[in-house]
PyMOL Python script that loads the backbone (N, CA, C, O; Angstrom):
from pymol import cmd

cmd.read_pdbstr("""\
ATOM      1  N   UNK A   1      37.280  12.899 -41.958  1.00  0.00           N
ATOM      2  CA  UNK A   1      36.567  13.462 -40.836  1.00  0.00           C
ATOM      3  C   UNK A   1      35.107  13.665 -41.256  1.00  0.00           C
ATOM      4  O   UNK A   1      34.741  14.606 -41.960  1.00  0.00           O
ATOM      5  N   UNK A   2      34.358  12.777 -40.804  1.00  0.00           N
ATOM      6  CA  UNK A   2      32.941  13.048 -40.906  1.00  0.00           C
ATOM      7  C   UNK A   2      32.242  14.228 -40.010  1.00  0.00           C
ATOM      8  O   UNK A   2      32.305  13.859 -38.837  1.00  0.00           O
ATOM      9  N   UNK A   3      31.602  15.498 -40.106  1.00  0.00           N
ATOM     10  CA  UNK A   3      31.268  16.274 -39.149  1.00  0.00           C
ATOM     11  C   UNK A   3      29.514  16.745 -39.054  1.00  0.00           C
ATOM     12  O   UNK A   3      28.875  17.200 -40.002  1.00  0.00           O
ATOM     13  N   UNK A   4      29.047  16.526 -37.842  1.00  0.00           N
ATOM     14  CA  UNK A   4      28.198  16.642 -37.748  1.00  0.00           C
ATOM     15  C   UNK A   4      27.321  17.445 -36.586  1.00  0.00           C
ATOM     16  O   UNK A   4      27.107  16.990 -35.462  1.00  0.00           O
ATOM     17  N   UNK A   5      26.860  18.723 -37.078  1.00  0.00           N
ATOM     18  CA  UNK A   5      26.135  19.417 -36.400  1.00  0.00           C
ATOM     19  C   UNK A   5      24.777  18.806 -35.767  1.00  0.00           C
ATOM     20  O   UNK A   5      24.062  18.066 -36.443  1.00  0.00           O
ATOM     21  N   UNK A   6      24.431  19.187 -34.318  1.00  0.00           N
ATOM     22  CA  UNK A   6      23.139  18.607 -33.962  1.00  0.00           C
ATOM     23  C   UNK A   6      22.535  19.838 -33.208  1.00  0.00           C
ATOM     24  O   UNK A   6      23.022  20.577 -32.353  1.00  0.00           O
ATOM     25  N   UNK A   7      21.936  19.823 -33.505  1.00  0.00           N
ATOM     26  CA  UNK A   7      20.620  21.474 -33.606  1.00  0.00           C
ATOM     27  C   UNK A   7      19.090  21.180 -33.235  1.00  0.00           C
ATOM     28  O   UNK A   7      18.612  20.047 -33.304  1.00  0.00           O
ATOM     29  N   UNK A   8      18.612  21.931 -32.968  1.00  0.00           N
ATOM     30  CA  UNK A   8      16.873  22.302 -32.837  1.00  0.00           C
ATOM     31  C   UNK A   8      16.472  23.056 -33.989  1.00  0.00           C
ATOM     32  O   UNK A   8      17.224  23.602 -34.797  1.00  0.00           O
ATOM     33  N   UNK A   9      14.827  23.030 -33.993  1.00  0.00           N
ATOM     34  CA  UNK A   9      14.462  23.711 -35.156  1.00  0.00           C
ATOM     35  C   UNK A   9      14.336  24.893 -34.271  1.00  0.00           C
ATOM     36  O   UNK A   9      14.088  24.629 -33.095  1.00  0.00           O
ATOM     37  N   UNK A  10      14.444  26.016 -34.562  1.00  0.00           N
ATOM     38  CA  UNK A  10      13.469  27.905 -34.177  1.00  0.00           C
ATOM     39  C   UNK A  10      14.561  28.011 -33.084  1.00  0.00           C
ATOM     40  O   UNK A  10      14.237  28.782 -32.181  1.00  0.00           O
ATOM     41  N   UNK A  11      16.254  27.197 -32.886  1.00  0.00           N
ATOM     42  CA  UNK A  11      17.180  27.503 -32.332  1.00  0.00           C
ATOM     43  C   UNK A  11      18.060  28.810 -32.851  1.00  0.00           C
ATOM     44  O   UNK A  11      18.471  29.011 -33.993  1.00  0.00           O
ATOM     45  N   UNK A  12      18.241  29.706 -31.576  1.00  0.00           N
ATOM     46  CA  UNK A  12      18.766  30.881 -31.982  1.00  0.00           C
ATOM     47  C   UNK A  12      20.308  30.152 -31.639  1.00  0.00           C
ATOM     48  O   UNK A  12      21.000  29.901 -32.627  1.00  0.00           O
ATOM     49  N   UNK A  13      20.667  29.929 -30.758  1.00  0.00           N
ATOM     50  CA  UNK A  13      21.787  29.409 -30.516  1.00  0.00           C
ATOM     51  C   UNK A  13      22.502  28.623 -31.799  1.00  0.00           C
ATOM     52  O   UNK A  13      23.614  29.016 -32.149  1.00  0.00           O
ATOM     53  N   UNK A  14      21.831  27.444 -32.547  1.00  0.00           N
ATOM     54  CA  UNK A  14      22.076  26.761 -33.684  1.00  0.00           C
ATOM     55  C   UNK A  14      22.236  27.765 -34.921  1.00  0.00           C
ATOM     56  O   UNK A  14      22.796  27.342 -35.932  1.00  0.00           O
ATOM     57  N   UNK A  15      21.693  29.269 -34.866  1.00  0.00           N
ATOM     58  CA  UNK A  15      21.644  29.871 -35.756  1.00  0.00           C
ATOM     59  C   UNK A  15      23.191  30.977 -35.880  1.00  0.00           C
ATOM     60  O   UNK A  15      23.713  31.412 -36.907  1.00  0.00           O
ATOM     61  N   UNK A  16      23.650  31.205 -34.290  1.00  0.00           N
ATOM     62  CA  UNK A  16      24.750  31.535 -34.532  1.00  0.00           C
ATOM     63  C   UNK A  16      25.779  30.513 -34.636  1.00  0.00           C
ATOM     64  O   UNK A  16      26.892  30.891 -35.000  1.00  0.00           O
ATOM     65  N   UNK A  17      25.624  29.458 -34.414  1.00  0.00           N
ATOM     66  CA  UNK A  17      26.509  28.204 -34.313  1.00  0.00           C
ATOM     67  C   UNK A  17      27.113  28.345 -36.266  1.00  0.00           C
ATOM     68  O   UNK A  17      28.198  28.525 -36.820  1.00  0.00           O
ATOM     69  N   UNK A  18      26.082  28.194 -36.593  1.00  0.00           N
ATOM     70  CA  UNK A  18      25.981  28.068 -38.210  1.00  0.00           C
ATOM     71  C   UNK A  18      26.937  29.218 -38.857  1.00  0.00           C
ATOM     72  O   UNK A  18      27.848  29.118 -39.679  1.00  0.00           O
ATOM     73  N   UNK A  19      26.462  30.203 -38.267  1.00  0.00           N
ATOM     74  CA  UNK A  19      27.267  31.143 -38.786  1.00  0.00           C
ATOM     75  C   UNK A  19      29.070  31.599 -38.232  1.00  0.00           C
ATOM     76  O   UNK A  19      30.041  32.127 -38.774  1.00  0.00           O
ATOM     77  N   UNK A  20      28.775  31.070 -36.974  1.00  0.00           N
ATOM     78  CA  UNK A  20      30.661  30.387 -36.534  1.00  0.00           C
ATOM     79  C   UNK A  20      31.185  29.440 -37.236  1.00  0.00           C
ATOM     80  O   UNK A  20      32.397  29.403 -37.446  1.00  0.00           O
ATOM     81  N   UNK A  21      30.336  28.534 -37.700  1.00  0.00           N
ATOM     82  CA  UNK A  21      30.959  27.797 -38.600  1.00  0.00           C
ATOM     83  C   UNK A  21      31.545  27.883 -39.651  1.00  0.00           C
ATOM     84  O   UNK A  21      32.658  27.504 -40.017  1.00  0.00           O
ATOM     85  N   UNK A  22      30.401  28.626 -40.330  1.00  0.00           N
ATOM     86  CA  UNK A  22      31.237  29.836 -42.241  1.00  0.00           C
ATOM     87  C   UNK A  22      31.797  30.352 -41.825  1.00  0.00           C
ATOM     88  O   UNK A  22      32.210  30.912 -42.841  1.00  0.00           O
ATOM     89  N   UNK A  23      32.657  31.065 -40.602  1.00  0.00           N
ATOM     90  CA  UNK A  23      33.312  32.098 -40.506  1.00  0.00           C
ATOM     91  C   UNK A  23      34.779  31.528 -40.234  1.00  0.00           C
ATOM     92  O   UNK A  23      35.868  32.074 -40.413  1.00  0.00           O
ATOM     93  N   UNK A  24      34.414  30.049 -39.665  1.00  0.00           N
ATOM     94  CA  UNK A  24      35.501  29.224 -39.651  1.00  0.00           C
ATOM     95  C   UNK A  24      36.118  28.194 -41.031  1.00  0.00           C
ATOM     96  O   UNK A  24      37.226  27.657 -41.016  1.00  0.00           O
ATOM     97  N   UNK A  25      35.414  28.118 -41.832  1.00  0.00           N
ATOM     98  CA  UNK A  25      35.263  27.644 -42.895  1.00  0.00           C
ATOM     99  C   UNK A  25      35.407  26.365 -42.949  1.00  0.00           C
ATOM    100  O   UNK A  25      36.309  25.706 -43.466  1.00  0.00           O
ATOM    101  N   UNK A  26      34.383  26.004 -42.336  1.00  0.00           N
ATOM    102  CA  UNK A  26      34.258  24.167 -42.080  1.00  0.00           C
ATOM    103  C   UNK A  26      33.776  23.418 -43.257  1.00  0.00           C
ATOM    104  O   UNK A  26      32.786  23.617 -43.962  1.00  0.00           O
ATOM    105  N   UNK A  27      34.819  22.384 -43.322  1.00  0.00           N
ATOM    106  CA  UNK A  27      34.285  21.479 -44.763  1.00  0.00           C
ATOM    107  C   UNK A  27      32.841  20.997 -44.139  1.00  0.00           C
ATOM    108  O   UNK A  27      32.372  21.192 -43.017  1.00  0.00           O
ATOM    109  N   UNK A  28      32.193  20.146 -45.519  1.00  0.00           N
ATOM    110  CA  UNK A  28      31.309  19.896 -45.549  1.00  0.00           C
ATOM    111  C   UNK A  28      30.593  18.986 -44.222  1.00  0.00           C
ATOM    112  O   UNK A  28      31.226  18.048 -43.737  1.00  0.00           O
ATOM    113  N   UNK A  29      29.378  19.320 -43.760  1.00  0.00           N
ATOM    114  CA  UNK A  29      29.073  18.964 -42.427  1.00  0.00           C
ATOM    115  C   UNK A  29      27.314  18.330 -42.642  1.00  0.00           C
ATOM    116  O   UNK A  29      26.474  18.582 -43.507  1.00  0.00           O
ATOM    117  N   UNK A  30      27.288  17.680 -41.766  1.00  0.00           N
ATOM    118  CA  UNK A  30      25.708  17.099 -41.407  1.00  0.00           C
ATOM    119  C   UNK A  30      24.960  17.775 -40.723  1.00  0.00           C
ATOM    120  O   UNK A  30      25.430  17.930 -39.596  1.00  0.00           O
ATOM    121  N   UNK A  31      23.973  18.275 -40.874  1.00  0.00           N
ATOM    122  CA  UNK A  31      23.432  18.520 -39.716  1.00  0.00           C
ATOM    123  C   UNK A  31      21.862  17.654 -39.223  1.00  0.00           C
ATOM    124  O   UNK A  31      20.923  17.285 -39.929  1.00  0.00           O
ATOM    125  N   UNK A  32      22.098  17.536 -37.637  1.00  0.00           N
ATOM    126  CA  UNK A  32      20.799  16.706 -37.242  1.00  0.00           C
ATOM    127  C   UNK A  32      19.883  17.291 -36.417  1.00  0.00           C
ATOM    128  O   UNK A  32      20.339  18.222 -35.753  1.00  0.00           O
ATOM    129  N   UNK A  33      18.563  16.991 -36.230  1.00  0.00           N
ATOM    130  CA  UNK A  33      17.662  17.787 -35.863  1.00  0.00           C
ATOM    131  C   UNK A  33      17.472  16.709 -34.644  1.00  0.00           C
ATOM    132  O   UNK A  33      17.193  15.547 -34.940  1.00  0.00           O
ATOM    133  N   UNK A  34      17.609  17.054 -33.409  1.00  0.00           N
ATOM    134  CA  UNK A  34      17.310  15.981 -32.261  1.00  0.00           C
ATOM    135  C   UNK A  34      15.817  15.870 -31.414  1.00  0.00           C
ATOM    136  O   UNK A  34      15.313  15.150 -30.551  1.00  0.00           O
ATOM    137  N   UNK A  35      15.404  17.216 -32.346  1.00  0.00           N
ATOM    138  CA  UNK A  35      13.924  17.330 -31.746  1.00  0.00           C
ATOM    139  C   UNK A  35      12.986  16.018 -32.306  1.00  0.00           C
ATOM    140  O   UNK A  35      11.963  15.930 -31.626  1.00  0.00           O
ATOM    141  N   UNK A  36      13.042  15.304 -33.034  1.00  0.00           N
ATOM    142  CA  UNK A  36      12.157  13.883 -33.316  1.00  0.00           C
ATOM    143  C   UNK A  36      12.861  12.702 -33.289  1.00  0.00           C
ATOM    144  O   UNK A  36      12.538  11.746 -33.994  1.00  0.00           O
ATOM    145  N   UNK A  37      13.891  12.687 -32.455  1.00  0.00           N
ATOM    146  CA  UNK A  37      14.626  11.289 -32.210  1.00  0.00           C
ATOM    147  C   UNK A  37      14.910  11.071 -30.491  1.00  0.00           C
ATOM    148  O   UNK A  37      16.007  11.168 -29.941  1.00  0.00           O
ATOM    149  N   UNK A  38      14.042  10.861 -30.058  1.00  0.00           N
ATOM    150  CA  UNK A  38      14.299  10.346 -28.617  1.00  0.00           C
ATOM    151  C   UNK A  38      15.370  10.085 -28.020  1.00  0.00           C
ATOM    152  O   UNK A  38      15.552  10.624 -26.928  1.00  0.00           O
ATOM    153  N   UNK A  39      16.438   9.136 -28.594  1.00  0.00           N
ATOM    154  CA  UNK A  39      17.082   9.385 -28.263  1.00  0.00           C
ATOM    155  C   UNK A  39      18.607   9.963 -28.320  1.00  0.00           C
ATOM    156  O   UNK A  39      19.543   9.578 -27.619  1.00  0.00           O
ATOM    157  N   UNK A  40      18.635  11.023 -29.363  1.00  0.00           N
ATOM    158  CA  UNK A  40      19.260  12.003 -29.167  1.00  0.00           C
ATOM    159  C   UNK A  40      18.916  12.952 -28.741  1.00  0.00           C
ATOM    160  O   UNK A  40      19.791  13.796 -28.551  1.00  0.00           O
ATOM    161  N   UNK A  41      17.352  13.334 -28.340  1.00  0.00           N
ATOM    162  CA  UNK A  41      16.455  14.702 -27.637  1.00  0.00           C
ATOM    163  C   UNK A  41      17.659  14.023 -25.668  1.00  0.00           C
ATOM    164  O   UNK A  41      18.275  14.698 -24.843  1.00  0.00           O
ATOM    165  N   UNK A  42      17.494  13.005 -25.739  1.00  0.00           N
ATOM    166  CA  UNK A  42      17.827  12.560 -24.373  1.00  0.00           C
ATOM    167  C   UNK A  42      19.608  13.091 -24.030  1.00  0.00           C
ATOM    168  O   UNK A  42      20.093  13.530 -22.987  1.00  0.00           O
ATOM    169  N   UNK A  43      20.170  12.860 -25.208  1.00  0.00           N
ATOM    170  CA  UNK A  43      21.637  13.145 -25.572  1.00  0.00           C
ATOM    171  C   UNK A  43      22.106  14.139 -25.504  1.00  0.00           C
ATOM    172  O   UNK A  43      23.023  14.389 -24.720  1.00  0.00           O
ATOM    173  N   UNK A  44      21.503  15.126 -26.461  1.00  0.00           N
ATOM    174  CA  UNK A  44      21.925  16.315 -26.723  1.00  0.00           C
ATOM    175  C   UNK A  44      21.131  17.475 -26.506  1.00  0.00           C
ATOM    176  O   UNK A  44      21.567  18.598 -26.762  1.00  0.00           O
ATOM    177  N   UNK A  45      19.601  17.205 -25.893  1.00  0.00           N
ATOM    178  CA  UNK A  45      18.336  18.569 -25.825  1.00  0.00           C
ATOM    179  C   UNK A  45      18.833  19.534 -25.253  1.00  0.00           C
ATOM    180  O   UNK A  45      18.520  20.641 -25.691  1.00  0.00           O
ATOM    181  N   UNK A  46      19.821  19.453 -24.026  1.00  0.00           N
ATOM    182  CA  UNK A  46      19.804  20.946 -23.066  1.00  0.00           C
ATOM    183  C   UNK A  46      21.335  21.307 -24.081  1.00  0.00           C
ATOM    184  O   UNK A  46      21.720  22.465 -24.243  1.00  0.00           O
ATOM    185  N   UNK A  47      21.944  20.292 -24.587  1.00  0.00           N
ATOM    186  CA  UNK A  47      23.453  21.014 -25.033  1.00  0.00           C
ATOM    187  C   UNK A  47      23.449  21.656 -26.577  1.00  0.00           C
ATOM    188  O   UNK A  47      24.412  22.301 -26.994  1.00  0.00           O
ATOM    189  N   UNK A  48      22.646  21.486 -27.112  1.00  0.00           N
ATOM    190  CA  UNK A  48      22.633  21.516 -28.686  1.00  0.00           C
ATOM    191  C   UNK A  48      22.764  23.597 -28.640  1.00  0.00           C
ATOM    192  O   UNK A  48      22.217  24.509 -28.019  1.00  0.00           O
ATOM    193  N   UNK A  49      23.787  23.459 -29.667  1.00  0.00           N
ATOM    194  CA  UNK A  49      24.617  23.134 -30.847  1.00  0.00           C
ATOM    195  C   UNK A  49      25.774  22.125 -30.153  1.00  0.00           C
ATOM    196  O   UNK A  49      26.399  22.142 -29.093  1.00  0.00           O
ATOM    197  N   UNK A  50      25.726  21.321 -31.215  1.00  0.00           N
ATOM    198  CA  UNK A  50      27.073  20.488 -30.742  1.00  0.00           C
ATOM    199  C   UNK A  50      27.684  20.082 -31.894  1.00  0.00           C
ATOM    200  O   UNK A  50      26.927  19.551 -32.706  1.00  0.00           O
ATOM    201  N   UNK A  51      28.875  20.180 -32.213  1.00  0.00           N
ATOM    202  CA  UNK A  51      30.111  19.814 -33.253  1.00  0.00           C
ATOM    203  C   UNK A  51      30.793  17.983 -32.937  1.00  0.00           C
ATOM    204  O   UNK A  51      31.690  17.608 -32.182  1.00  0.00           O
ATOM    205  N   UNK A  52      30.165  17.433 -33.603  1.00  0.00           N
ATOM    206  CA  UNK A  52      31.047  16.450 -33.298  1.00  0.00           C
ATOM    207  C   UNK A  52      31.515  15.587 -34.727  1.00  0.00           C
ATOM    208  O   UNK A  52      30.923  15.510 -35.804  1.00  0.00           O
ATOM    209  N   UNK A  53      32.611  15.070 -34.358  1.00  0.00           N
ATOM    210  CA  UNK A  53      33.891  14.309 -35.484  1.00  0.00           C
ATOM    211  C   UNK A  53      33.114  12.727 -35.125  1.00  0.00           C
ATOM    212  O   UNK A  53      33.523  12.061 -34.174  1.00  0.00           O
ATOM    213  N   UNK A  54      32.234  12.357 -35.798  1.00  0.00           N
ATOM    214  CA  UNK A  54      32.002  11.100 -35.933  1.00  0.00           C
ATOM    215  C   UNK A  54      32.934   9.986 -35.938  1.00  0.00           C
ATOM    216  O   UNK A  54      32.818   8.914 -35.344  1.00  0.00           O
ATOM    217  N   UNK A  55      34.168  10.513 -36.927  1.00  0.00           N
ATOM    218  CA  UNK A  55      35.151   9.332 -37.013  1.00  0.00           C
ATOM    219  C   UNK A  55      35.962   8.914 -35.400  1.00  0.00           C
ATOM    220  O   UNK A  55      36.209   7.750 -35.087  1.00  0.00           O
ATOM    221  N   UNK A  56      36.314  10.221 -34.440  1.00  0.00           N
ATOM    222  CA  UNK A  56      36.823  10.137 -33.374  1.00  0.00           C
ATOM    223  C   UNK A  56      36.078  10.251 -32.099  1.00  0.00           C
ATOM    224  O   UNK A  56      36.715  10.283 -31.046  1.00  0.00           O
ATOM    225  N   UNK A  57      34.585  10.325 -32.101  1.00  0.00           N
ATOM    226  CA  UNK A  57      33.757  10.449 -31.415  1.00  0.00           C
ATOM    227  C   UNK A  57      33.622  11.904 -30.275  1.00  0.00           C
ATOM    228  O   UNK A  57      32.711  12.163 -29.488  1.00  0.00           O
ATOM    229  N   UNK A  58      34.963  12.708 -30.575  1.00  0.00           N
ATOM    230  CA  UNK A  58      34.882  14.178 -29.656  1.00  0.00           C
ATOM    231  C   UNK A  58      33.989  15.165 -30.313  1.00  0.00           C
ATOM    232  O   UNK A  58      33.915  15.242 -31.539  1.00  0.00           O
ATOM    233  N   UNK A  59      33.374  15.852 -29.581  1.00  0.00           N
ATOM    234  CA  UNK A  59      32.801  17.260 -29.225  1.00  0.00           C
ATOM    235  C   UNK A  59      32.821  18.450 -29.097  1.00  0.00           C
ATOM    236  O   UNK A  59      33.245  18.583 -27.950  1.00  0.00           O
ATOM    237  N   UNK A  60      32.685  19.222 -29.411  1.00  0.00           N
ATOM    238  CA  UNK A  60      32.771  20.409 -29.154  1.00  0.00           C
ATOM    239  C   UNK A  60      31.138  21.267 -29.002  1.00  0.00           C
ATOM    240  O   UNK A  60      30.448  21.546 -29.982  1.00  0.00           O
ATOM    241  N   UNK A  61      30.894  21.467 -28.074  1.00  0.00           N
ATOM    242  CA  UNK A  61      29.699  22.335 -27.686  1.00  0.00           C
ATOM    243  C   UNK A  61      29.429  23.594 -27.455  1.00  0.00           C
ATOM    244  O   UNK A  61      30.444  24.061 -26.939  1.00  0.00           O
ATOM    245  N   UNK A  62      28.694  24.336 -27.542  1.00  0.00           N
ATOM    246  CA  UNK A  62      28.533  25.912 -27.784  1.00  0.00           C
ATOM    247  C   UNK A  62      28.851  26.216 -26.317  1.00  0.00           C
ATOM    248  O   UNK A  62      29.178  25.203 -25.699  1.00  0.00           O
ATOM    249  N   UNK A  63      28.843  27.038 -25.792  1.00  0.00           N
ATOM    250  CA  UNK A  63      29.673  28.294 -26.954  1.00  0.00           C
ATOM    251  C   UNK A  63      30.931  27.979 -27.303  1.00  0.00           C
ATOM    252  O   UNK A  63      31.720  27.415 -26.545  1.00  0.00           O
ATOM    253  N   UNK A  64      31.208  28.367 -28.602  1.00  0.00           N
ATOM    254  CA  UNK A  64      32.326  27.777 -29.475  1.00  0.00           C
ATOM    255  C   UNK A  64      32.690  29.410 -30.419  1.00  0.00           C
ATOM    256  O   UNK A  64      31.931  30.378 -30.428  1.00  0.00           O
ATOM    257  N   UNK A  65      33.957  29.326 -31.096  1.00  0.00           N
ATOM    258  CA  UNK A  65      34.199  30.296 -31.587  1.00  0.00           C
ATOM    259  C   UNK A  65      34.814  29.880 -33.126  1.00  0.00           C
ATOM    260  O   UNK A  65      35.218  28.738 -33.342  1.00  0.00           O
ATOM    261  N   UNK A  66      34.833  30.851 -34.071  1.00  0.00           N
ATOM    262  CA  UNK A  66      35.596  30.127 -34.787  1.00  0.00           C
ATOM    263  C   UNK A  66      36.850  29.465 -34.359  1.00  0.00           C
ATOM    264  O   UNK A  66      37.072  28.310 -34.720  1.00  0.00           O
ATOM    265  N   UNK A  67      37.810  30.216 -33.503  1.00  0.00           N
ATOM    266  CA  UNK A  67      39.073  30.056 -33.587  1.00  0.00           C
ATOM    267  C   UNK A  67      38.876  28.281 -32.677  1.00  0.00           C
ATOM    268  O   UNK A  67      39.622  27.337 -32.940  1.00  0.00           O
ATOM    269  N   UNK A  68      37.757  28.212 -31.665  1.00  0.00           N
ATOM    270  CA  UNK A  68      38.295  27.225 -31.390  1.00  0.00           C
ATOM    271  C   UNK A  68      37.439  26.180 -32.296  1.00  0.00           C
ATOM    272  O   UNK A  68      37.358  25.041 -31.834  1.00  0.00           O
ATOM    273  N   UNK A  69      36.995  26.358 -33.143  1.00  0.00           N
ATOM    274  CA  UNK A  69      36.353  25.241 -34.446  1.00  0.00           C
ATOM    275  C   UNK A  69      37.612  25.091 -35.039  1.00  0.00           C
ATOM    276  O   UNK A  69      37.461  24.083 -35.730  1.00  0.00           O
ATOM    277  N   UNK A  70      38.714  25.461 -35.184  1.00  0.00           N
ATOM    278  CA  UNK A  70      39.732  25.561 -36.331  1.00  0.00           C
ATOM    279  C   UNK A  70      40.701  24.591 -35.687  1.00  0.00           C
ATOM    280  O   UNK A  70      41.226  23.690 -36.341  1.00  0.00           O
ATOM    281  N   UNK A  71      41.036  24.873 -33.819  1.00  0.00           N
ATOM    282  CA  UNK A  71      41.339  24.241 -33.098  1.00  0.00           C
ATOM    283  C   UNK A  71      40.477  22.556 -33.286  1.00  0.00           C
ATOM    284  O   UNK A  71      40.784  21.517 -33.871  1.00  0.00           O
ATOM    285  N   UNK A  72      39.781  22.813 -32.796  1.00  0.00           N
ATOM    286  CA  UNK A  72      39.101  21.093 -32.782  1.00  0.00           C
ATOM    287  C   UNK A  72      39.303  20.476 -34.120  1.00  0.00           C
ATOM    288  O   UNK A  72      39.689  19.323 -33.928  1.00  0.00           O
ATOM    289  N   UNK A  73      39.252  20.624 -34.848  1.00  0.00           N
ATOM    290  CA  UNK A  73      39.393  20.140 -36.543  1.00  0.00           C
ATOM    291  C   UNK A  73      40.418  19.930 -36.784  1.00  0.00           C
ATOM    292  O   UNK A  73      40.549  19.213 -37.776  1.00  0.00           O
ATOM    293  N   UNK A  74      42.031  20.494 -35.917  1.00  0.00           N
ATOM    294  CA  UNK A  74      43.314  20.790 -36.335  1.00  0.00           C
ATOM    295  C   UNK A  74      43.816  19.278 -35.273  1.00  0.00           C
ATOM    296  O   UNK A  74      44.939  18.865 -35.565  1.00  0.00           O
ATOM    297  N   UNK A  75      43.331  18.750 -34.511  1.00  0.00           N
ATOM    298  CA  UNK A  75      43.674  17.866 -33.497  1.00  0.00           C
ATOM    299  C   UNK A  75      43.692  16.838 -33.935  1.00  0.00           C
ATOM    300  O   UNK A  75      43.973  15.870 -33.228  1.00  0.00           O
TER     301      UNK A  75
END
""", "prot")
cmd.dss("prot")
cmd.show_as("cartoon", "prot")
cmd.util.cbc("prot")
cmd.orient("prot")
């Protein structure tokens, strides 16, 4: 499972995202900044934080909790 966070920079939202995440204890993860890539600013700008499983292409978007990070990862 490849996992990859996609975030803003001076995001408060991305900042609790981060910390749902340690609380969920997510293996090791990517994170991407969509503010200098066009087109993921186009993709993801109004939804970011977003959780997604690269290998299976699903999502999970804020608001998110641990319990359901533990959920999405467990599927």
């Amino acid at each position: 499972m490849r996992l990859i966070l996609f975030q803003r920079d001076d995001c408060h939202l991305c900042d609790l995202a981060l910390a749902v995440l340690a609380q969920a204890r997510l293996p090791a993860f990517e994170s991407v900044f969509v503010d200098d890539d066009a087109q993921l600013e186009a993709r993801y700008g109004e939804r970011v934080p977003v959780l997604r499983d690269e290998d299976s292409g699903e999502e999970i978007g804020w608001p998110f909790d641990a319990a359901a990070v533990t959920r999405f990862l467990a599927r």
